[in-house]
C-alpha positions as CSV (number, residue, x, y, z in Angstrom):
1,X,21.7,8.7,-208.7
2,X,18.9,9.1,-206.1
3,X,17.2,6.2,-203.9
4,X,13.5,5.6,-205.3
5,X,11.0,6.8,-202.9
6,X,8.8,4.3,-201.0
7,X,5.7,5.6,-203.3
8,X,7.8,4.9,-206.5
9,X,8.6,1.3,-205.2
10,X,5.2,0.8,-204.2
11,X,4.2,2.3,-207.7
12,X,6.3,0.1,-209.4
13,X,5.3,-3.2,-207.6
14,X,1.5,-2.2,-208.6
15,X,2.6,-2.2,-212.1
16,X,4.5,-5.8,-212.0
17,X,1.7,-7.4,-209.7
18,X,-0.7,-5.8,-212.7
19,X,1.2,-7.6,-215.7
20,X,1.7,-10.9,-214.1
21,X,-2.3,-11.0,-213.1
22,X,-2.5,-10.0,-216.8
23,X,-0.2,-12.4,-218.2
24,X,-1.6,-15.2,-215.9
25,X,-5.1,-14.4,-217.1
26,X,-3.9,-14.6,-220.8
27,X,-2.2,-18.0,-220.8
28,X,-5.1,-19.5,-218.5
29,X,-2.8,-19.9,-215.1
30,X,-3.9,-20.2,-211.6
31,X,-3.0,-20.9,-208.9
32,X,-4.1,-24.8,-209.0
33,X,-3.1,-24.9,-212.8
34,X,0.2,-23.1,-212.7
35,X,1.6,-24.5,-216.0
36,X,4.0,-27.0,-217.0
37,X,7.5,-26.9,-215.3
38,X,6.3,-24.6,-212.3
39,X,7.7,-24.9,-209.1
40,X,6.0,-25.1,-205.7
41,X,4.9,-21.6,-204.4
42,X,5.7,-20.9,-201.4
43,X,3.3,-18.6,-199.5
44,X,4.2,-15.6,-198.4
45,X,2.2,-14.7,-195.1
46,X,3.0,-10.6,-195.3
47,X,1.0,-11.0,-198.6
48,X,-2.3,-11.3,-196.7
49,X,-1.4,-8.3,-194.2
50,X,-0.2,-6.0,-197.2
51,X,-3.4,-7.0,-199.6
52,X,-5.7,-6.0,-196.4
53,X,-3.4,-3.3,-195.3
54,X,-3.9,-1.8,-199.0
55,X,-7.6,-2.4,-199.0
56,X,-8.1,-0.3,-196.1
57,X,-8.6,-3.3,-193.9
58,X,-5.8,-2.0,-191.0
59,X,-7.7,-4.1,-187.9
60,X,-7.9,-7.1,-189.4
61,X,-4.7,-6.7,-191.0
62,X,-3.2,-6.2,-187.0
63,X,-5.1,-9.4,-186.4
64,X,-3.4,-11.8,-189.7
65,X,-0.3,-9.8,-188.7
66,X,-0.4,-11.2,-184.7
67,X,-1.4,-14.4,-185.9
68,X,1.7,-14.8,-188.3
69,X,3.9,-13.6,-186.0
70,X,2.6,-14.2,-182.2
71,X,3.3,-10.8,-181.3
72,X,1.1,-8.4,-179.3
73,X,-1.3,-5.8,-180.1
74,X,1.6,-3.1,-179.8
75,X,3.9,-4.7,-181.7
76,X,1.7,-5.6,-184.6
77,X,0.0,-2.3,-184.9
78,X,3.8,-0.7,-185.3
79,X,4.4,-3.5,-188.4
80,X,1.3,-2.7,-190.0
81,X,1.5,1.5,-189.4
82,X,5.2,1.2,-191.5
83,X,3.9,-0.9,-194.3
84,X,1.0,1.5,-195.2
């Protein structure tokens, strides 16, 4: 059995983020009307540098990623140049 290649992970991810925006949609969930019995979301901060890393947004995601983390230019430009 082979390991899944970072693009088949990433692939697969896409797909699962896709049906739980769907399914949210459908039953009429957001984030401030999460439905009955949900628990407390806790926020993940690498979300905001991987959603601006994936819309092309590499500077600013360097700057969310420094802010997170209180790390330095170098540093932060490494993170963000392994996730995409």
């Amino acid at each position: 059995m082979t390991d899944p290649s970072t693009a088949e992970l990433v692939a697969r991810i896409e797909a699962l983020e896709a049906q739980v925006t769907y399914l949210a949609h459908h039953l009429g969930l957001t984030p401030t009307n999460p439905g009955p019995g949900a628990a407390a979301a806790v926020a993940d901060p690498m979300a905001d540098v991987v959603s601006l890393v994936r819309t092309g947004k590499k500077i600013e995601a360097i700057k969310r990623y420094r802010e997170i983390y209180g790390v330095g230019l170098k540093e932060a430009k490494t993170a963000v140049d392994r996730i995409g």
